[in-house]
Backbone as numpy.savetxt, mean C-alpha at the origin, in Angstrom:
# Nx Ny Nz CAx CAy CAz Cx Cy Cz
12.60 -5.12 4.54 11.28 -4.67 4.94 10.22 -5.34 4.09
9.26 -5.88 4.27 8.08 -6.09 4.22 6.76 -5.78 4.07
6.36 -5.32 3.35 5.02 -4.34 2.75 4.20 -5.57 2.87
2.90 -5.68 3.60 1.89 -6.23 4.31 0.96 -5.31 3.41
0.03 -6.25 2.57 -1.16 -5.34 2.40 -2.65 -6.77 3.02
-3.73 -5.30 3.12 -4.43 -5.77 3.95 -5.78 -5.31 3.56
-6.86 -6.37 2.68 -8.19 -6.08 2.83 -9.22 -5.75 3.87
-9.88 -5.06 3.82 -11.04 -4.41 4.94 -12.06 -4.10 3.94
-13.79 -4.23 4.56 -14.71 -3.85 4.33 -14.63 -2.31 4.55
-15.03 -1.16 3.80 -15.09 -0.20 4.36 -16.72 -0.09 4.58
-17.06 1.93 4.41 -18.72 1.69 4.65 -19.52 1.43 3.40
-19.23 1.33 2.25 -19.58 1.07 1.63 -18.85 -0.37 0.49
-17.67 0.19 0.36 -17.14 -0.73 -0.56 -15.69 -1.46 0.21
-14.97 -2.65 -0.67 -13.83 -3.10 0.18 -12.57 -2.05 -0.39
-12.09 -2.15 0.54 -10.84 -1.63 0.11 -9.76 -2.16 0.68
-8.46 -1.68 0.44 -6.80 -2.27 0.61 -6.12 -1.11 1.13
-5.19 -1.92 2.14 -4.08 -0.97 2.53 -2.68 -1.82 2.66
-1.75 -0.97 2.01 -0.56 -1.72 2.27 -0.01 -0.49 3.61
1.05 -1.77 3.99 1.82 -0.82 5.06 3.00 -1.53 5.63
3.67 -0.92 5.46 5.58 -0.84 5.39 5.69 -0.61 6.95
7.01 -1.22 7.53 6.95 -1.26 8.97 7.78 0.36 9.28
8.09 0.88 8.50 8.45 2.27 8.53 7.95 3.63 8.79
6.50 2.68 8.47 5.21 3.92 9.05 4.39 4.15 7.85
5.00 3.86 6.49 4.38 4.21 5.12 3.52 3.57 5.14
1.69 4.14 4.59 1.04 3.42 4.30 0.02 3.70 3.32
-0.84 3.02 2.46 -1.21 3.88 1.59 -2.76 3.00 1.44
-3.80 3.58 1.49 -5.42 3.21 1.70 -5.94 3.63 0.42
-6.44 2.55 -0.48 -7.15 2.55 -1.42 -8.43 2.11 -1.64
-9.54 2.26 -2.84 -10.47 2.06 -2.91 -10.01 0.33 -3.84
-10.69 -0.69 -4.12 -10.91 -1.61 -4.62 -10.55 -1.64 -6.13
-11.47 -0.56 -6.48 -10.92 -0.80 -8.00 -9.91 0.49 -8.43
-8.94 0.62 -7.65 -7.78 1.37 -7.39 -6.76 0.94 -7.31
-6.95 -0.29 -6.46 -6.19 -0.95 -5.56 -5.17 -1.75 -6.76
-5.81 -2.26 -8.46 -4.82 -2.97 -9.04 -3.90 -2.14 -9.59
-4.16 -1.39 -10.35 -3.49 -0.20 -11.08 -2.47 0.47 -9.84
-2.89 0.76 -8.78 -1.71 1.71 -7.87 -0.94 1.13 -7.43
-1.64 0.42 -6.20 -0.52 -0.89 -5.19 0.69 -1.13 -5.64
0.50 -1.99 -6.81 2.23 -1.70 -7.49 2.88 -0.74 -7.75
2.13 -0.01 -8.01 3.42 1.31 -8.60 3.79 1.67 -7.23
2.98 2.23 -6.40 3.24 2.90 -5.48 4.18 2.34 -4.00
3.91 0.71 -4.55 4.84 0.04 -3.87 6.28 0.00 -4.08
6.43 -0.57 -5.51 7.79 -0.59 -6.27 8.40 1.03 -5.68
7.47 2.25 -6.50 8.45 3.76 -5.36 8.42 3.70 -4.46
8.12 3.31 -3.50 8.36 3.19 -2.12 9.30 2.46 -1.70
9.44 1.05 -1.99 10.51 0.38 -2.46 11.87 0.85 -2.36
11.98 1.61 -3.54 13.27 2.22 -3.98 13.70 3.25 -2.78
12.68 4.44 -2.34 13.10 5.36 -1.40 13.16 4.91 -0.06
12.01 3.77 0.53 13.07 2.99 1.59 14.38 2.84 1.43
15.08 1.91 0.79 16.09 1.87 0.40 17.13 3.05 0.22
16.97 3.68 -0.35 17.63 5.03 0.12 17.88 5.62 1.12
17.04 5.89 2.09 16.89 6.04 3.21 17.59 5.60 4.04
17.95 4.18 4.02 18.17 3.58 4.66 19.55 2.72 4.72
């Protein structure tokens, strides 16, 4: 599986979304986006995998 993340303008500021073809997806603000994305990817990661 493949975690696709994806910049967008929002209404005010840019933000990021990653999203897993599993349905997981997770919408952040910009200056959020370095600090979380990874973590929250890497666990996601792992419990796909489990899952599966």
């Amino acid at each position: 599986m493949k975690i696709h993340i994806y910049g967008y303008r929002g209404i005010r500021h840019w933000r990021y979304r990653a999203v897993c073809p599993c349905g997981w997806s997770l919408d952040t603000h910009a200056d959020a986006a370095v600090p979380l994305l990874p973590l929250s990817i890497r666990n996601h990661r792992h419990t796909c995998r489990k899952c599966t």
